[in-house]
Z-matrix of the N, CA and C atoms (Angstrom, degrees):
N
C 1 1.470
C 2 1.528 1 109.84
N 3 1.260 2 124.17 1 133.38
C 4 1.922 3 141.40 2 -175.52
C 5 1.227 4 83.32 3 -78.55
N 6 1.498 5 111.73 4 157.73
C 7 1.423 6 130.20 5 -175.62
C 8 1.958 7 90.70 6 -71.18
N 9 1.567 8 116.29 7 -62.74
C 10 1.047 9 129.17 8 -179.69
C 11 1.465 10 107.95 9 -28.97
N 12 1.588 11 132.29 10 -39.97
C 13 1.640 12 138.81 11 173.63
C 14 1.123 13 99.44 12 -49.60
N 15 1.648 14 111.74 13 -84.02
C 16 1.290 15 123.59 14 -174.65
C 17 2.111 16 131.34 15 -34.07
N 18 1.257 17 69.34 16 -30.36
C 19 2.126 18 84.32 17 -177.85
C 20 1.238 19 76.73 18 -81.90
N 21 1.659 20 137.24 19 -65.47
C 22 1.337 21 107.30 20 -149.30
C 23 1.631 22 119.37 21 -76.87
N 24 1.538 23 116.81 22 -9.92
C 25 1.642 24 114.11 23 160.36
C 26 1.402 25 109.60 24 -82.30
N 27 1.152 26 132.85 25 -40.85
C 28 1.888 27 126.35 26 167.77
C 29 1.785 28 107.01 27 -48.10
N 30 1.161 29 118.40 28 -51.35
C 31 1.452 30 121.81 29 164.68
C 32 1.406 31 103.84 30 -24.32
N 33 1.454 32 98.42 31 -94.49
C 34 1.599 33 124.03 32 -165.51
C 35 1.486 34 109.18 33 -37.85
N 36 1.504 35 131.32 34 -60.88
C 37 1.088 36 153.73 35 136.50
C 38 1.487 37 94.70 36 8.80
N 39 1.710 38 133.89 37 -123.80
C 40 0.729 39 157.56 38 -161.48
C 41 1.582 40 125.37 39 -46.00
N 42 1.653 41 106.16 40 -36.46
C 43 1.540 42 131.76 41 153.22
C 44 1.716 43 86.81 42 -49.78
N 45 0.850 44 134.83 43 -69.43
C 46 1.611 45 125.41 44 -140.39
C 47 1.513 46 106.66 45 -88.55
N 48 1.425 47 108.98 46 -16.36
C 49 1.162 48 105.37 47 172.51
C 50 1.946 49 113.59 48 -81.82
N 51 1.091 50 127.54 49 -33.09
C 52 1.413 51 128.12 50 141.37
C 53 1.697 52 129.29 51 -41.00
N 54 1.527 53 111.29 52 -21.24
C 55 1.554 54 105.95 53 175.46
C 56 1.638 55 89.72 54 -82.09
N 57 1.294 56 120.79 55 -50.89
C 58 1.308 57 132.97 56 -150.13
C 59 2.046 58 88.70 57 -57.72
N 60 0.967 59 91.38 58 -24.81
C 61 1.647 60 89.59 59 -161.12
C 62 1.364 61 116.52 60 -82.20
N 63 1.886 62 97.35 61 -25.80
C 64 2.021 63 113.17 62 173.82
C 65 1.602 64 98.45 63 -73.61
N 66 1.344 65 118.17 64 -27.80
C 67 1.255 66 125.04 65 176.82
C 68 1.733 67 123.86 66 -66.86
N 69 1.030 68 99.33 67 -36.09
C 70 1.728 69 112.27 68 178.09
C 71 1.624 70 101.39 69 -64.46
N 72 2.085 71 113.95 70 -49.32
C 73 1.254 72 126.01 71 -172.50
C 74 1.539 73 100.55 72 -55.72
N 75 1.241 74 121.52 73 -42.01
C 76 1.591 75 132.93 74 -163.14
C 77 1.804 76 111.12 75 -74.91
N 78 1.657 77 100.95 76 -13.55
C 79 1.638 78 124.76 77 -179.79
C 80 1.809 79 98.60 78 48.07
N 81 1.322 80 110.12 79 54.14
C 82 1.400 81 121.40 80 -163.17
C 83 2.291 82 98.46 81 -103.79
N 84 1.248 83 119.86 82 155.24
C 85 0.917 84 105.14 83 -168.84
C 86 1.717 85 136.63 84 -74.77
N 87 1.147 86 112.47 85 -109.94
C 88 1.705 87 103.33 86 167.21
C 89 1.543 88 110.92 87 -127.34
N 90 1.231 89 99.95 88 -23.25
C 91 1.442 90 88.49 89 153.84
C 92 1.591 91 137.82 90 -92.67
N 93 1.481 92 107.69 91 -13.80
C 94 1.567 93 119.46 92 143.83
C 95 1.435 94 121.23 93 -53.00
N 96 1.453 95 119.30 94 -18.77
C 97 1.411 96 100.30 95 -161.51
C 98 2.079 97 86.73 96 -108.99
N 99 1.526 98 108.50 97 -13.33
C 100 1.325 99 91.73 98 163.85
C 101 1.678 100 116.43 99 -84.53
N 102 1.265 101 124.85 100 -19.38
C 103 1.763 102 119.92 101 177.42
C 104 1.483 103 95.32 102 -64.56
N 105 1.441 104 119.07 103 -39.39
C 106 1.686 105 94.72 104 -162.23
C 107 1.643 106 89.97 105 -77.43
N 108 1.200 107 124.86 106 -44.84
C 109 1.569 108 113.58 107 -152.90
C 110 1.817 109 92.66 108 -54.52
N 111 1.361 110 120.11 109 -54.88
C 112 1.454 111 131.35 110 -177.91
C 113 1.695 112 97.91 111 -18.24
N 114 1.541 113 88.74 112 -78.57
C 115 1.305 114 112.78 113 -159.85
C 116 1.948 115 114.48 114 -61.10
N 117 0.963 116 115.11 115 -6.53
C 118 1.767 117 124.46 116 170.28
C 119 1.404 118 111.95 117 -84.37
N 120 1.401 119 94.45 118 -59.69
C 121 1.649 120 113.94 119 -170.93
C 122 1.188 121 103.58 120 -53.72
N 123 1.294 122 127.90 121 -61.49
C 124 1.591 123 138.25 122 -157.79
C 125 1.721 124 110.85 123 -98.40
N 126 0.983 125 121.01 124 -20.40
C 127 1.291 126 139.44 125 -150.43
C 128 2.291 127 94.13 126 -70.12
N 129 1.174 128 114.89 127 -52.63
C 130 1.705 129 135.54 128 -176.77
C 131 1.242 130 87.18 129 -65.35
N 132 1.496 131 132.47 130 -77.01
C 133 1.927 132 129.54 131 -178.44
C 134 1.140 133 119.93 132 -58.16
N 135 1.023 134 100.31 133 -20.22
C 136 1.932 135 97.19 134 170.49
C 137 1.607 136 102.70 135 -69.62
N 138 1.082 137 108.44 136 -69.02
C 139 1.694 138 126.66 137 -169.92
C 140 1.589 139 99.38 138 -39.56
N 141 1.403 140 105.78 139 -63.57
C 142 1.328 141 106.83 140 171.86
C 143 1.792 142 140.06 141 -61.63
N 144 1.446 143 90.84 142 -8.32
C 145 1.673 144 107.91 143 173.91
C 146 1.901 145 115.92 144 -78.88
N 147 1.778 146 85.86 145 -42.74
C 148 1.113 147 107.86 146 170.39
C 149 1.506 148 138.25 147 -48.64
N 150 1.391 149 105.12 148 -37.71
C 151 1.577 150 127.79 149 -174.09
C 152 1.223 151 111.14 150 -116.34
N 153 1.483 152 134.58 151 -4.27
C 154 1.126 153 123.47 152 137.48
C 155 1.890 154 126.20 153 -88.30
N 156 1.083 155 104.25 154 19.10
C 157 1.218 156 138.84 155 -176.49
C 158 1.757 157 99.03 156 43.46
N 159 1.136 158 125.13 157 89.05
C 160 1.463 159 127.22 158 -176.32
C 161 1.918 160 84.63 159 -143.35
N 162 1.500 161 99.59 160 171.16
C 163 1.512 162 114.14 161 -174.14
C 164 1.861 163 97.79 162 -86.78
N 165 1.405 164 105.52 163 115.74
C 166 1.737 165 102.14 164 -175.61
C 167 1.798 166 102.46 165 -57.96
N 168 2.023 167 87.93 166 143.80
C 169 1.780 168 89.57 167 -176.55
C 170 1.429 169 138.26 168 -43.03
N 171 1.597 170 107.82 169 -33.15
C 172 1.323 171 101.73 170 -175.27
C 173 1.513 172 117.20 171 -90.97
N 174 1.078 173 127.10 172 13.05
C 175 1.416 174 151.40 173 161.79
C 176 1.582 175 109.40 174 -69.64
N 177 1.643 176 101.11 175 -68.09
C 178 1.127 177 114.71 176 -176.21
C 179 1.943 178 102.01 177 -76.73
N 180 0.907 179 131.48 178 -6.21
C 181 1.370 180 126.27 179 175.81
C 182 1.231 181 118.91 180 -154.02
N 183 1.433 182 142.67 181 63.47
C 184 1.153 183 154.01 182 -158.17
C 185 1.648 184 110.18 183 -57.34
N 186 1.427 185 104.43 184 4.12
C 187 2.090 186 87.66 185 164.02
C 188 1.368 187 98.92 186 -86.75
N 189 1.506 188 131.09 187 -7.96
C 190 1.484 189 110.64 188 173.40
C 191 1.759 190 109.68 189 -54.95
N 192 1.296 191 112.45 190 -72.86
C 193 1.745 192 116.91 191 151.78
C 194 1.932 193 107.28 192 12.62
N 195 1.616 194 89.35 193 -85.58
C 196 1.225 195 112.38 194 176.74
C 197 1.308 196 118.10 195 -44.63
N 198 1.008 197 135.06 196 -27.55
C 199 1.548 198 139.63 197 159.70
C 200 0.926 199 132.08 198 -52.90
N 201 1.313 200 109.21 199 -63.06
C 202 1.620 201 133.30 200 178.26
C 203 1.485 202 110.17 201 -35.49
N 204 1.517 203 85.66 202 -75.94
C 205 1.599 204 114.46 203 -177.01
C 206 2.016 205 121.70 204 -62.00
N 207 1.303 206 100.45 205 -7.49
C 208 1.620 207 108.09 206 178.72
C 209 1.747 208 71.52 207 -105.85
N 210 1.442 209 160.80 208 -85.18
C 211 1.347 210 127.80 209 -146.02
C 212 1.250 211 109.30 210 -75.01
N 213 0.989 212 144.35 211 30.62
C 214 1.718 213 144.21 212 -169.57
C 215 1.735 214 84.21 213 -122.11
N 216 1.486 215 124.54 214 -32.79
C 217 1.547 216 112.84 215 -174.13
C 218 1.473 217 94.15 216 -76.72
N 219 1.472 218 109.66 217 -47.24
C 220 1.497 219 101.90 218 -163.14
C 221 1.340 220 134.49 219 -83.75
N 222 1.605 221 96.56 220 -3.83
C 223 1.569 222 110.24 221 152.38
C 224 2.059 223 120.80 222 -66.29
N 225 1.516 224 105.96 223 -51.59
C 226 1.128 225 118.62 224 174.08
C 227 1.520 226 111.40 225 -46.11
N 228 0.774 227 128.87 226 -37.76
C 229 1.672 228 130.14 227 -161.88
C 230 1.969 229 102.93 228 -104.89
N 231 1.614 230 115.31 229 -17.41
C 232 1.671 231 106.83 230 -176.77
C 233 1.737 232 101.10 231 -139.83
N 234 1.674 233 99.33 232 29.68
C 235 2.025 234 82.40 233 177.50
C 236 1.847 235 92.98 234 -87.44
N 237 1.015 236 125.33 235 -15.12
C 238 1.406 237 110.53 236 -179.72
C 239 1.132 238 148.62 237 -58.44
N 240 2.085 239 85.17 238 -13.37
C 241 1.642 240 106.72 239 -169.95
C 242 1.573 241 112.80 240 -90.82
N 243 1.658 242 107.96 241 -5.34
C 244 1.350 243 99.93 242 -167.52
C 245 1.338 244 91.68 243 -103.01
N 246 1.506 245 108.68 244 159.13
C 247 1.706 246 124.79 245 175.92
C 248 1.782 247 128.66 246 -61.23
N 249 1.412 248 74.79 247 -31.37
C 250 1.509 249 88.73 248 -176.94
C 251 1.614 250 124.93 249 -141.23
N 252 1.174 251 120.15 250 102.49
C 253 1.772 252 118.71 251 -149.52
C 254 1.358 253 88.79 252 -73.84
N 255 1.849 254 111.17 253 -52.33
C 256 1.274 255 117.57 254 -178.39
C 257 1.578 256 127.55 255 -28.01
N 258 1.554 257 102.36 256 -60.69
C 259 1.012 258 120.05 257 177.15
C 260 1.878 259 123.23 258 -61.91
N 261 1.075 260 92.81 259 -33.17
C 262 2.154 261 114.62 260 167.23
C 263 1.348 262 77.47 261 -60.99
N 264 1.370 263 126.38 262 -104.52
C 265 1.167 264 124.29 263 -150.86
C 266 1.735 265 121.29 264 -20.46
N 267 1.116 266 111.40 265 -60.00
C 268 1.680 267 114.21 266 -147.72
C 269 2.076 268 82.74 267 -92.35
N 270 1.023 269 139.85 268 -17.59
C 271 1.236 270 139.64 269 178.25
C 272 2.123 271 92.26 270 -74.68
N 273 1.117 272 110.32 271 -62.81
C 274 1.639 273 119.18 272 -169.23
C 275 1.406 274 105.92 273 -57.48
N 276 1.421 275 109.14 274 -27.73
C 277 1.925 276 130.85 275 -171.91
C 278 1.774 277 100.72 276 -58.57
N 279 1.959 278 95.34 277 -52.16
C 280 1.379 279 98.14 278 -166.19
C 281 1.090 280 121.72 279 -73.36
N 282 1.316 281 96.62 280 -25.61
C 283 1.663 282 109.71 281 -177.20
C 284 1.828 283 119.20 282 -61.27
N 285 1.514 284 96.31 283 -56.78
C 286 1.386 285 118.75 284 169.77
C 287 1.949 286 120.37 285 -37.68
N 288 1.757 287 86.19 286 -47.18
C 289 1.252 288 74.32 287 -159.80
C 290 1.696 289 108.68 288 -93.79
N 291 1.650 290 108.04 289 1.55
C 292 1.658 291 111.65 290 152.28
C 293 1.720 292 130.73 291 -44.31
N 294 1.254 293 84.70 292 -45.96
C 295 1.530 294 98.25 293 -172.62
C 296 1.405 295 98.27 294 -95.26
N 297 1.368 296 142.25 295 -26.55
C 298 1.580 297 132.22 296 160.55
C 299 1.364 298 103.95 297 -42.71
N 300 0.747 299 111.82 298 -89.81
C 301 1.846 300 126.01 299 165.64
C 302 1.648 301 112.84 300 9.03
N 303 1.362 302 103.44 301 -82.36
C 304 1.212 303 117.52 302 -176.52
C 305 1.318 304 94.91 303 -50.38
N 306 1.680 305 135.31 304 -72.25
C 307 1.407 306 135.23 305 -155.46
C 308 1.571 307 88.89 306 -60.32
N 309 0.969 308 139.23 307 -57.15
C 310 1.849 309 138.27 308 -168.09
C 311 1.435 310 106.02 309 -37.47
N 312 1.223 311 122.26 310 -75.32
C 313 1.594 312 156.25 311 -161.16
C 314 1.627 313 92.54 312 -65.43
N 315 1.576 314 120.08 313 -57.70
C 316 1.627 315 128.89 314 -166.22
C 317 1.903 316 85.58 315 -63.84
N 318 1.690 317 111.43 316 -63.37
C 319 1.886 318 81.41 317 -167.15
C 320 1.094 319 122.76 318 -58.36
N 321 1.312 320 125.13 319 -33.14
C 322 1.162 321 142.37 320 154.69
C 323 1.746 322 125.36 321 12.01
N 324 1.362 323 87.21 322 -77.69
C 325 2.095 324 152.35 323 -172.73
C 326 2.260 325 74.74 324 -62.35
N 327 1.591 326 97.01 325 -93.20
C 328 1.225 327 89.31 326 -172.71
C 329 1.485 328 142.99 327 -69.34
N 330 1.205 329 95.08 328 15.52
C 331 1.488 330 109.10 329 155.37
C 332 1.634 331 140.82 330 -95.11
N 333 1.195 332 87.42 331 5.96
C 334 1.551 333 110.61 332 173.06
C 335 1.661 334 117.95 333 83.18
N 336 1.287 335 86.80 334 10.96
C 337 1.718 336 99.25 335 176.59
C 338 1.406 337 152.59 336 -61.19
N 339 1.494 338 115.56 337 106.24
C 340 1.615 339 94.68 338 -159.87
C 341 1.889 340 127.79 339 -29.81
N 342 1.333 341 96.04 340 166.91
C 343 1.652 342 96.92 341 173.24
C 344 2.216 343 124.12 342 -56.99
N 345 1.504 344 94.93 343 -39.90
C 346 1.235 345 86.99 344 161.62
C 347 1.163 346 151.33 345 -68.95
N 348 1.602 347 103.36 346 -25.87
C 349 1.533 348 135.30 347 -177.60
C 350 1.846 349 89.41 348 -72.38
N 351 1.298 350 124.25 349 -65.16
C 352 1.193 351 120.90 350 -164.02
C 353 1.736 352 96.24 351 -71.22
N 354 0.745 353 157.12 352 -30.78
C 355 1.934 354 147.95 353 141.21
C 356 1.375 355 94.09 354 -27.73
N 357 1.419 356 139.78 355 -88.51
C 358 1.154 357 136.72 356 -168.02
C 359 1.249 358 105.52 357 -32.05
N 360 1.619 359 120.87 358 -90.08
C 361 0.993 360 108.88 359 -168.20
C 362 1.664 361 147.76 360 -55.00
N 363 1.256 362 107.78 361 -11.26
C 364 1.685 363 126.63 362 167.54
C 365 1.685 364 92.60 363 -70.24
N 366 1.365 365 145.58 364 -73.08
C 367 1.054 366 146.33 365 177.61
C 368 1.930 367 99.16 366 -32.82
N 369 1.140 368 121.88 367 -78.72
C 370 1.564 369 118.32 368 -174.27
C 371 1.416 370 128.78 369 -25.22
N 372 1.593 371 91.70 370 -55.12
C 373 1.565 372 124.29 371 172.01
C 374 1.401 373 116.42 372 -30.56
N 375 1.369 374 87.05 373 -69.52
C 376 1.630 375 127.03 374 -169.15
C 377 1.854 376 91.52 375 -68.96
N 378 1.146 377 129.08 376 -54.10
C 379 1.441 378 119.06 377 -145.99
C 380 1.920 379 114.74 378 -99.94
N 381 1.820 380 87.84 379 -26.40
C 382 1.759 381 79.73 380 -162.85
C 383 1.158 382 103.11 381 -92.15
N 384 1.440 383 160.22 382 16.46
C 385 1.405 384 155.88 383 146.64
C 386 1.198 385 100.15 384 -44.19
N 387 1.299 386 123.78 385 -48.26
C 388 1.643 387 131.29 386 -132.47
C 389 1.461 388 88.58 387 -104.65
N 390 1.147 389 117.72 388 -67.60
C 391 1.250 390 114.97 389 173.27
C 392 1.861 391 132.25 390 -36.37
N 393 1.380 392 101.33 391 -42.97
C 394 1.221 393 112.45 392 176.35
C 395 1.837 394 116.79 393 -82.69
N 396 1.091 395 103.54 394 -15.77
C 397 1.849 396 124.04 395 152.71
C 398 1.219 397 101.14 396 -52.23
N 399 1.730 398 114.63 397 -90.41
C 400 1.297 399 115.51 398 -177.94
C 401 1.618 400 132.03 399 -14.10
N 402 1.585 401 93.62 400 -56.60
C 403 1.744 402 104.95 401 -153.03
C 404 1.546 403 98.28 402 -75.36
N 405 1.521 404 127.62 403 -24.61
C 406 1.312 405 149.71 404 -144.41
C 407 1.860 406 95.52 405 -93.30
N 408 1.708 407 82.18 406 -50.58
C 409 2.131 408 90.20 407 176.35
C 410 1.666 409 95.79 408 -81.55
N 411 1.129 410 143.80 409 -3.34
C 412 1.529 411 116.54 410 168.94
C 413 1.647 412 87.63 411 87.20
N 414 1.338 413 140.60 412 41.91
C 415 1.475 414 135.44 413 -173.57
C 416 1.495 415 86.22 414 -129.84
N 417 1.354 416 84.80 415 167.31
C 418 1.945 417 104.68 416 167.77
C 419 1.061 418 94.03 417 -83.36
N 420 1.148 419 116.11 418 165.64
C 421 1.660 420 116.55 419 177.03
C 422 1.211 421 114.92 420 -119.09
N 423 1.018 422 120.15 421 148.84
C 424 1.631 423 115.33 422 -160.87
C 425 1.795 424 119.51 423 -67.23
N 426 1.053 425 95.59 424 -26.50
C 427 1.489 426 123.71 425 174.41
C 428 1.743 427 109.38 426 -51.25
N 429 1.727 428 97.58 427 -48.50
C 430 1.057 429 94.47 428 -179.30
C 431 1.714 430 120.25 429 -114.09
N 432 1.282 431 109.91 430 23.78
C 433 1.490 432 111.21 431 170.58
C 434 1.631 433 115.81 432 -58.42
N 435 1.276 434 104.22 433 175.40
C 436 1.471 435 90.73 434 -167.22
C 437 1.674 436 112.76 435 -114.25
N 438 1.153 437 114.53 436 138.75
C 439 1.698 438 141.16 437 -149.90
C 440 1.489 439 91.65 438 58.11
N 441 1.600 440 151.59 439 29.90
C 442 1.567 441 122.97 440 174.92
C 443 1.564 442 95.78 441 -68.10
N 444 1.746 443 94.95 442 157.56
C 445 1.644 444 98.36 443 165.21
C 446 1.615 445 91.43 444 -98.69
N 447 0.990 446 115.76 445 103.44
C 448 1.909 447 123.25 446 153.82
C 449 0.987 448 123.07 447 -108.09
N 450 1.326 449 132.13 448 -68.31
C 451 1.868 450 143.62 449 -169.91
C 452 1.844 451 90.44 450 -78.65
N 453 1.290 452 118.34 451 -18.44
C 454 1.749 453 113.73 452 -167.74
C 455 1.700 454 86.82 453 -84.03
N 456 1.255 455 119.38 454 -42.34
C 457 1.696 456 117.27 455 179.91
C 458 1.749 457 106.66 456 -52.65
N 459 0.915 458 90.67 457 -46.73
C 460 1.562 459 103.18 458 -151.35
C 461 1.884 460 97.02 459 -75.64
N 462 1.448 461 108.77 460 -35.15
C 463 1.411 462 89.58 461 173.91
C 464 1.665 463 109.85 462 -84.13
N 465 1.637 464 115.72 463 -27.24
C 466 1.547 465 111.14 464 155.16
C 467 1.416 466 127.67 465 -28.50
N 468 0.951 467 109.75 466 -54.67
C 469 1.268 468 127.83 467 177.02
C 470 1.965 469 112.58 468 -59.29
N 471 1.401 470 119.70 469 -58.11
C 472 0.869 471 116.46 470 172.67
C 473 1.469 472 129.62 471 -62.62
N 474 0.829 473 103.20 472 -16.29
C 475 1.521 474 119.54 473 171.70
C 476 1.539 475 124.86 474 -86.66
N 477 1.130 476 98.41 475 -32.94
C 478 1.917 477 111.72 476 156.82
C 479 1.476 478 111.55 477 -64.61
N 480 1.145 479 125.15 478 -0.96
C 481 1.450 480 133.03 479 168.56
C 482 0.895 481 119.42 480 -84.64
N 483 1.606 482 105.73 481 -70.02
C 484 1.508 483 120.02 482 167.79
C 485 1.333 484 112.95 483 -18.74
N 486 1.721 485 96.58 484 -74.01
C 487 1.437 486 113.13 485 -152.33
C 488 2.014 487 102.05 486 -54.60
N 489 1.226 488 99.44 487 -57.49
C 490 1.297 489 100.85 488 165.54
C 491 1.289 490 137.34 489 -38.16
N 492 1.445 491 124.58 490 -7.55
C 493 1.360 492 112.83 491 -158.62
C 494 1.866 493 75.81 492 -131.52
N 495 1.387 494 140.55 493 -4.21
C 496 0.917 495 144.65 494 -143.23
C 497 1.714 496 86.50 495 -116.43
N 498 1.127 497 137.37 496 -39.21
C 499 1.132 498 135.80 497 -144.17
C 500 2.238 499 97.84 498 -133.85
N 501 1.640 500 101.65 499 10.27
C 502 1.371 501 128.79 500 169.62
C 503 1.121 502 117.95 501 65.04
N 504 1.251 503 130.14 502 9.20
C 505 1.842 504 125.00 503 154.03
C 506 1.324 505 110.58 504 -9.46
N 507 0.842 506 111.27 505 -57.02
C 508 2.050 507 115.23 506 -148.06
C 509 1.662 508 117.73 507 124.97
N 510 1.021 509 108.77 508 173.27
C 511 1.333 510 135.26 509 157.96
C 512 1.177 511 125.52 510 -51.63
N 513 1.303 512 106.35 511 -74.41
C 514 1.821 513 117.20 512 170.37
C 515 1.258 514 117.80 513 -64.53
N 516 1.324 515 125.76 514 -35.34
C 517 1.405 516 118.50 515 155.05
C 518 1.514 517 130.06 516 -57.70
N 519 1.188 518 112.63 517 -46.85
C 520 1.166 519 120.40 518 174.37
C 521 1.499 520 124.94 519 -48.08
N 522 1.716 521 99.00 520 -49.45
C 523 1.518 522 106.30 521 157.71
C 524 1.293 523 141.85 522 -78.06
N 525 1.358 524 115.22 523 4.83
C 526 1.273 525 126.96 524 168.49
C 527 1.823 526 96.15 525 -99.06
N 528 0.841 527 112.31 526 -38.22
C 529 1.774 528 111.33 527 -179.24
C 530 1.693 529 103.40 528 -60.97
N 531 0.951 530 117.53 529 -35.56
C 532 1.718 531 110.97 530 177.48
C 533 1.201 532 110.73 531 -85.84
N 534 1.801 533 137.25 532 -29.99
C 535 1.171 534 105.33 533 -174.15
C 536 1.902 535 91.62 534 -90.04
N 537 1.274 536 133.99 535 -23.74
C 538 1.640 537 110.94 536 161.07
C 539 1.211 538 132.70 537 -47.46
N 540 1.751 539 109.06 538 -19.40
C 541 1.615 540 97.19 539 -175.13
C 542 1.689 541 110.18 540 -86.97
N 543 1.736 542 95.11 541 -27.36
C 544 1.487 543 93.29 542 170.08
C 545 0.933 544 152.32 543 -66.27
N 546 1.906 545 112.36 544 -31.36
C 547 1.108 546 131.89 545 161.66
C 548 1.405 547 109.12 546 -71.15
N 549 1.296 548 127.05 547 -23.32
C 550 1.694 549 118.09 548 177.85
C 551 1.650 550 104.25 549 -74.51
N 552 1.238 551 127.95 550 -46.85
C 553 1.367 552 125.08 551 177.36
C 554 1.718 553 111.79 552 -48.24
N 555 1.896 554 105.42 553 -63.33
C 556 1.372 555 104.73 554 -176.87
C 557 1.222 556 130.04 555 -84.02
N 558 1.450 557 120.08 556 10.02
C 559 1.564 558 129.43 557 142.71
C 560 1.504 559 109.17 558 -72.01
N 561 1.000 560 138.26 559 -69.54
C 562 1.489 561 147.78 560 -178.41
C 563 1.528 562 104.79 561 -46.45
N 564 1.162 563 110.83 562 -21.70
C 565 1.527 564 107.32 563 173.56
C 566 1.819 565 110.21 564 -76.85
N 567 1.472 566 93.22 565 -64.24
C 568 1.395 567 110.04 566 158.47
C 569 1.685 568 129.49 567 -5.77
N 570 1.662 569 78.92 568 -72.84
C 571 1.863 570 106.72 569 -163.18
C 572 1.373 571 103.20 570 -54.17
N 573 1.849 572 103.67 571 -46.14
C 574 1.556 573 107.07 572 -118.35
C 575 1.426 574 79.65 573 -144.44
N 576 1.177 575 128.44 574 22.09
C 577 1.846 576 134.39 575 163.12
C 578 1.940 577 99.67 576 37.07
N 579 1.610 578 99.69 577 54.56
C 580 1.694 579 104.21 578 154.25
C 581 0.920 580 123.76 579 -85.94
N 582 1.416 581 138.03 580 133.61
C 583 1.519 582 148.15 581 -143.02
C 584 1.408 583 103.51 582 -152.06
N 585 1.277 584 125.87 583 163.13
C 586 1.632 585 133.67 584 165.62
C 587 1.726 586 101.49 585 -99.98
N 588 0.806 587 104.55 586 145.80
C 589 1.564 588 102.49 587 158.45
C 590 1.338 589 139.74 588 -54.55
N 591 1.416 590 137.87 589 108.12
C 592 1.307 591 124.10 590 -142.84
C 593 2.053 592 102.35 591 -103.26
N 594 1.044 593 114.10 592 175.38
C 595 1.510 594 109.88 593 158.82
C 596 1.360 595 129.78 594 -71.39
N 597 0.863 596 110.68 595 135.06
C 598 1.780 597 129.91 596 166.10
C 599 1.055 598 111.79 597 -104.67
N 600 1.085 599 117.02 598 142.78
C 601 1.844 600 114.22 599 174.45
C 602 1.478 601 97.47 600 -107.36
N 603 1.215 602 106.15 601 152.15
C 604 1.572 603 120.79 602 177.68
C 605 1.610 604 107.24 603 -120.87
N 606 1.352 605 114.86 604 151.95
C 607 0.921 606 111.85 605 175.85
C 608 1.830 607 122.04 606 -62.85
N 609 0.865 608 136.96 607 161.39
C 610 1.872 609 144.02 608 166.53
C 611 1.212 610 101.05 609 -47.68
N 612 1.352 611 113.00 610 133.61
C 613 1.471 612 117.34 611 161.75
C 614 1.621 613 112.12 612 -106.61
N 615 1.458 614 101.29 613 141.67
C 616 1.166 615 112.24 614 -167.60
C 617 1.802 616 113.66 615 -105.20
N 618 1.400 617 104.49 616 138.66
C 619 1.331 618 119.77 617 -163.90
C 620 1.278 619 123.77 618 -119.53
């Protein structure tokens, strides 16, 4: 198994265990709590399978499927024990979407893909599971809360690739350098309430 495999089943994995978890909040059933896990986990690699026009993974490898749906049981039967689902969630969110990132941006990388294309796609990876969770539970989405650093991680992150593979690290470095830069941004956002500056509107000035 390529490191790039593995990130992209730890991805999927952990993404789905966060739908499974908006799903527990939603007190939705067991096969609700496998559509959301489905739909988190797979939802960023699909998109991204799609537009680099390749056959999306769990198509092409149906234990992704199998994933989803074995943490969607094992959410159903132990989200009760933790204190804070909320808090599971957006902690499992950041995590997930570190290592999305890297796997997004890394096939990206080895597909011979320009520098922007591989930005895009580490951002996709990383963002549209979660996003498409959100909109599905009737939530804001984290993506789009206001000053969050999310899509700013996620292109952080992709760019720690770049730069890395630009200046000849490697591969495996490179992809371990993007999902650290991401998870260091969207923990620190987390921890320590870092934000971008958002708009204000001001009134018209008159002339």
């Amino acid at each position: 198994m390529t490191l790039l495999t593995f990130l992209d089943y730890t991805s999927v994995l952990v993404f789905a265990l966060t739908g499974a978890l908006v799903a527990s909040r939603a007190q939705l059933d067991i096969v609700g709590f496998a559509f959301f896990a489905s739909l988190t986990g797979l939802g960023g690699g699909t998109l991204r399978d799609l537009l680099l026009d390749r056959t999306p993974i769990w198509i092409d490898n149906p234990t992704y499927l199998a994933l989803t749906c074995g943490a969607a049981i094992v959410v159903f039967f132990t989200a009760h024990r933790l204190e804070s689902r909320y808090a599971a969630i957006v902690w499992l969110d950041a995590a997930a979407l570190a290592v999305a990132v890297a796997a997004g941006a890394g096939i990206a990388f080895s597909l011979g893909q320009p520098v922007p294309i591989v930005l895009v796609m580490g951002i996709t990876t990383g963002s549209a599971g979660g996003l498409m969770r959100d909109v599905v539970a009737n939530e804001v989405p984290l993506v789009l809360k206001q000053g969050e650093l999310y899509v700013t991680c996620a292109l952080a992150g992709s760019a720690a690739l770049v730069l890395a593979q630009a200046i000849g690290l490697g591969s495996d470095i490179g992809t371990l350098a993007a999902a650290t830069a991401t998870f260091a941004l969207r923990g620190g956002s987390i921890a320590f309430g870092w934000k971008l500056p958002v708009y204000k509107p001001r009134p018209p000035r008159n002339f």
